[in-house]
C-alpha positions as CSV (number, residue, x, y, z in Angstrom):
1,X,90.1,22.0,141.7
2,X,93.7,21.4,142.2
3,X,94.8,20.9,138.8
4,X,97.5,18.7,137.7
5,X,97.7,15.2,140.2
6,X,100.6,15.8,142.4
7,X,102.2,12.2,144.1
8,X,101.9,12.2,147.5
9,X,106.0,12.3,148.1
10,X,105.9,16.1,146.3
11,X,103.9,17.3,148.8
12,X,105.6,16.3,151.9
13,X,109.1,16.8,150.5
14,X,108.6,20.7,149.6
15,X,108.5,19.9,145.9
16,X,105.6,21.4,145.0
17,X,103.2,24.3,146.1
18,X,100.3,24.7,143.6
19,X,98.4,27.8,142.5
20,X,94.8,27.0,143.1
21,X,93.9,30.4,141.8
22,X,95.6,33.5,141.2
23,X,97.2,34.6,144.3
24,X,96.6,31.7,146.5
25,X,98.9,28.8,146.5
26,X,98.6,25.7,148.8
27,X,101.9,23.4,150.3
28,X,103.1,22.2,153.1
29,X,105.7,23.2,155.1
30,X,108.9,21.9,152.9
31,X,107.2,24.2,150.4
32,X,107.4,27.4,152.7
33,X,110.8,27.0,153.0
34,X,111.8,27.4,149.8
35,X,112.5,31.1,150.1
36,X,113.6,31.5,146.1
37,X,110.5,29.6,145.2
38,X,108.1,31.8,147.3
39,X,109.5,34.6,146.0
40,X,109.2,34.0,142.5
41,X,106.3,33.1,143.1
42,X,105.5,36.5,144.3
43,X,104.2,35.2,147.8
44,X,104.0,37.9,150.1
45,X,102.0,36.5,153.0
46,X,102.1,32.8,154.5
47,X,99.0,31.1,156.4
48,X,100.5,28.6,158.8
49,X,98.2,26.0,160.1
50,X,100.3,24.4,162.6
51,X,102.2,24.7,165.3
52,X,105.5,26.3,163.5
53,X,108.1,29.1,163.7
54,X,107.9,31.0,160.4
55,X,111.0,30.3,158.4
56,X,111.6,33.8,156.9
57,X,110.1,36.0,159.0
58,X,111.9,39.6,158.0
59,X,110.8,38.7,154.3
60,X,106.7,37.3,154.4
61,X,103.8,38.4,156.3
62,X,102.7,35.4,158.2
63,X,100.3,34.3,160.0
64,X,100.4,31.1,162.5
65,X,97.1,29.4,163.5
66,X,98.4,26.9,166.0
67,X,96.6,23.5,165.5
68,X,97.6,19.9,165.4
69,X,98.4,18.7,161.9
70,X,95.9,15.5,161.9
71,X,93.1,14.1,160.5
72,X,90.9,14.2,163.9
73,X,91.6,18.0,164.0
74,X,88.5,20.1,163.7
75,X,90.0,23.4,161.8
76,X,86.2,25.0,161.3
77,X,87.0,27.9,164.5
78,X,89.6,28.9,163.0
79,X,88.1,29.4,159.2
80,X,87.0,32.9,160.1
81,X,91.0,34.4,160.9
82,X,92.0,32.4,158.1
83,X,89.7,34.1,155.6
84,X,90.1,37.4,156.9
85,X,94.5,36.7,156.4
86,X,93.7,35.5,153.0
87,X,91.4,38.6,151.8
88,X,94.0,41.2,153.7
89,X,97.0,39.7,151.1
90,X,94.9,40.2,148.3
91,X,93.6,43.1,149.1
92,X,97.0,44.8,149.5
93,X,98.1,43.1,145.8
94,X,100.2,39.6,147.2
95,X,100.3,36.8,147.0
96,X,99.6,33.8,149.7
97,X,101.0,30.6,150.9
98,X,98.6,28.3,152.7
99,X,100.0,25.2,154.5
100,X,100.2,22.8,157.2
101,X,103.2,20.6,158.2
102,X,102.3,18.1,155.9
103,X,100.5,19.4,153.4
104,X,97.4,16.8,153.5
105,X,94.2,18.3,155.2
106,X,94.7,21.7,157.0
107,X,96.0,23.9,154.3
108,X,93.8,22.4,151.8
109,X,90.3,23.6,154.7
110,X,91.8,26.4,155.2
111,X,92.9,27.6,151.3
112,X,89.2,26.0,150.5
113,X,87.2,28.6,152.7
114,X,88.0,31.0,149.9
């Protein structure tokens, strides 16, 4: 489902977001602050699954569901918003960023409800 095997380190270090499908890309939180990178990328709109500031916020559409970034986490109440931000960015023709502070196990729930 993801593609290419990414090493752990690229993930945590911001190196690399990857497409899952078209229009919805999965990272962590290095990876969303790579503003050149998002944009071409054409990301529009970033899911945040963790309690963090948007980085850019005059330049994506984001939307912050505030949840501890570990493995104990239960992310399933929150599935329903995160569905509903990732269908509103397609729906208007972007492009969306889905990611945690890591980049392990929220981003990956939520980019999965798809």
């Amino acid at each position: 489902m993801l593609g290419t095997f990414v090493k752990t380190s690229d993930w945590f270090n911001g190196r690399r977001m990857c497409q899952v499908e078209e229009g919805l890309f999965l990272g962590s939180y290095g990876d969303a602050c790579y503003k050149d990178r998002l944009k071409s990328s054409n990301v529009t709109h970033i899911l945040t699954v963790a309690n963090l500031a948007p980085a850019f916020p005059g330049d994506f559409v984001y939307k912050v569901v505030d949840v501890t970034d570990t493995e104990e986490t239960h992310i399933g109440q929150h599935f329903e918003e995160c569905i509903n931000f990732i269908d509103e960015a397609r729906r208007q023709g972007g492009s969306i960023l889905v990611h945690c502070l890591w980049g392990v196990s929220r981003r990956l729930g939520s980019g999965l409800g798809q």
